[in-house]
C-alpha positions as CSV (number, residue, x, y, z in Angstrom):
1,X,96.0,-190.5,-72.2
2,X,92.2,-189.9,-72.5
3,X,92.0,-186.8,-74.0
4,X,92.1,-188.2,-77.9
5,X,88.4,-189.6,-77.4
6,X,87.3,-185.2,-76.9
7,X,85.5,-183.9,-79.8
8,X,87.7,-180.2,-81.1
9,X,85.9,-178.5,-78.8
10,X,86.0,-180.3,-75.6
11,X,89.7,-180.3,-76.0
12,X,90.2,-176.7,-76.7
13,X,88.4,-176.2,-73.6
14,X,90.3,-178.7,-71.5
15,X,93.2,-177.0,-72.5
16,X,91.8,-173.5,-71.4
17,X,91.3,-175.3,-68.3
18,X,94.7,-176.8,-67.6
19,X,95.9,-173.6,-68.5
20,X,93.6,-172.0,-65.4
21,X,94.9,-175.3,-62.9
22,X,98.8,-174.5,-63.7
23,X,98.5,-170.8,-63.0
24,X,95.8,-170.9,-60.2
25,X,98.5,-171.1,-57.4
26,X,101.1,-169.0,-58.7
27,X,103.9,-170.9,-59.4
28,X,103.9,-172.5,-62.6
29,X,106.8,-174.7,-63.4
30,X,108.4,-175.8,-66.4
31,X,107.1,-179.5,-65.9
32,X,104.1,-178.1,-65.8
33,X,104.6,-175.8,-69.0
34,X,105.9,-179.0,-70.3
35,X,102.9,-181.0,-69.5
36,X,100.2,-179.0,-71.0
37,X,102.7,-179.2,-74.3
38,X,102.6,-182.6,-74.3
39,X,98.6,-182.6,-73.6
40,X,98.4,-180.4,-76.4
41,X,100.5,-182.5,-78.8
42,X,98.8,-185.5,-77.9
43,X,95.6,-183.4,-78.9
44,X,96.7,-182.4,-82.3
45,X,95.3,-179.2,-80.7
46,X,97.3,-176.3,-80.3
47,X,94.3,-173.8,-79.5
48,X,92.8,-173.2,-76.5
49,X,89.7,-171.5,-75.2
50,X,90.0,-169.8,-71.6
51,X,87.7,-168.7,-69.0
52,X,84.3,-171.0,-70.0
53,X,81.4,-170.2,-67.9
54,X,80.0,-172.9,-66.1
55,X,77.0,-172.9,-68.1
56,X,79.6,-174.1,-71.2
57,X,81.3,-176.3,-69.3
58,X,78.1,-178.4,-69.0
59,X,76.9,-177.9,-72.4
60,X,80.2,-179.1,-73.9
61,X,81.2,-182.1,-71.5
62,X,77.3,-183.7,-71.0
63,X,78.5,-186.9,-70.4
64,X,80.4,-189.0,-68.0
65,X,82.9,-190.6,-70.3
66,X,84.5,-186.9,-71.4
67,X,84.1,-185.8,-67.5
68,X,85.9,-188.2,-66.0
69,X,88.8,-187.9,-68.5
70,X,88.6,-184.1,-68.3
71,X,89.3,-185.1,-64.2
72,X,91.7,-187.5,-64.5
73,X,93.8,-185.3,-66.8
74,X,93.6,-182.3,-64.9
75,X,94.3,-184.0,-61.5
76,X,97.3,-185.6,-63.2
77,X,98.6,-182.3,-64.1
78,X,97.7,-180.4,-60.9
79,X,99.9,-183.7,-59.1
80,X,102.8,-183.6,-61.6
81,X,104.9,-180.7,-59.3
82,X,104.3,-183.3,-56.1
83,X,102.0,-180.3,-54.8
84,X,98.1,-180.4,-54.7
85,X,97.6,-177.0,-54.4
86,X,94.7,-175.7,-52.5
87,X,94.4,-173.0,-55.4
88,X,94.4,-176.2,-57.7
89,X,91.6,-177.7,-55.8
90,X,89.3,-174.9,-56.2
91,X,89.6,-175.5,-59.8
92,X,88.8,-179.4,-59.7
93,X,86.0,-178.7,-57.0
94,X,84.6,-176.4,-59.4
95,X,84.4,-179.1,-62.2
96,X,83.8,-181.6,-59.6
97,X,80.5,-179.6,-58.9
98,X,79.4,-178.7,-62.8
99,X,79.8,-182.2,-63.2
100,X,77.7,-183.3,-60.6
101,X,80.3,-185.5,-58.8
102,X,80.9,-187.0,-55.8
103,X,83.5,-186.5,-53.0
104,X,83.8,-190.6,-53.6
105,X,84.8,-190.2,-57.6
106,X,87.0,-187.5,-57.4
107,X,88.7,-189.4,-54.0
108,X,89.2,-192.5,-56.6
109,X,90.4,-190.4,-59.4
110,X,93.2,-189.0,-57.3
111,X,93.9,-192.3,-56.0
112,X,94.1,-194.0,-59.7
113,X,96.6,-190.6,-60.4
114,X,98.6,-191.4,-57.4
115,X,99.1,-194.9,-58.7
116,X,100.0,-194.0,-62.3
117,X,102.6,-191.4,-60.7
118,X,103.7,-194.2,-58.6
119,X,103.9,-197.1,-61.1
120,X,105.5,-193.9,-63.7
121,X,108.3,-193.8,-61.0
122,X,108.9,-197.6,-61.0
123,X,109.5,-197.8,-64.5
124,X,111.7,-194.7,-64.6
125,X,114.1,-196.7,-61.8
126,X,114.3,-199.8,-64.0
127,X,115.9,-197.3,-66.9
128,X,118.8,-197.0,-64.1
């Protein structure tokens, strides 16, 4: 959804990350196999770039605008098997603290996922 605005790089690197989130606590499902497909599609990028150091991580995402979608991306994917994981967490914490959030922001950005998932759901029952 907010991933077209990342320059080539930043979205390479988002998808090295999403990569990290879906396998961080073990189980990786196909909707999640399937997400980071559709991430990547939505992209136009098919590479990835895995394992940054936190030192990249801030040289590549500086600002807010790229950060926040960066978090509201990956704590859509890490919701999209119904489990937030604690393996998962680690992952956004991490980013959470080389972006120099707060507990508040990522709070709201898990609430503003919860209520995409939720209004997501609504629509799929008017289909039936």
């Amino acid at each position: 959804m907010f991933l077209k605005d990342l320059n080539a790089n930043q979205q390479k690197l988002f998808l090295g990350l999403a990569k990290e989130l879906i396998e961080a606590d073990n189980r990786i499902t196909d909707h999640e196999i399937a997400m980071i497909a559709s991430l990547s599609g939505e992209m136009g990028q098919p590479e990835m770039i895995c394992n940054p150091s936190d030192e990249v991580l801030k040289a590549f995402f500086p600002d807010k605008i790229p950060q926040v979608a960066v978090m509201l991306e990956l704590i859509g994917l890490s919701a999209c098997d119904g489990d937030f994981s604690v393996e998962e967490d680690r992952v956004i914490n991490r980013l959470k603290k080389i972006f120099g959030m707060s507990d508040d922001n990522v709070k709201a950005y898990r609430n503003w996922v919860q209520k995409l998932y939720k209004t997501y759901a609504e629509a799929a029952d008017l289909f039936k």
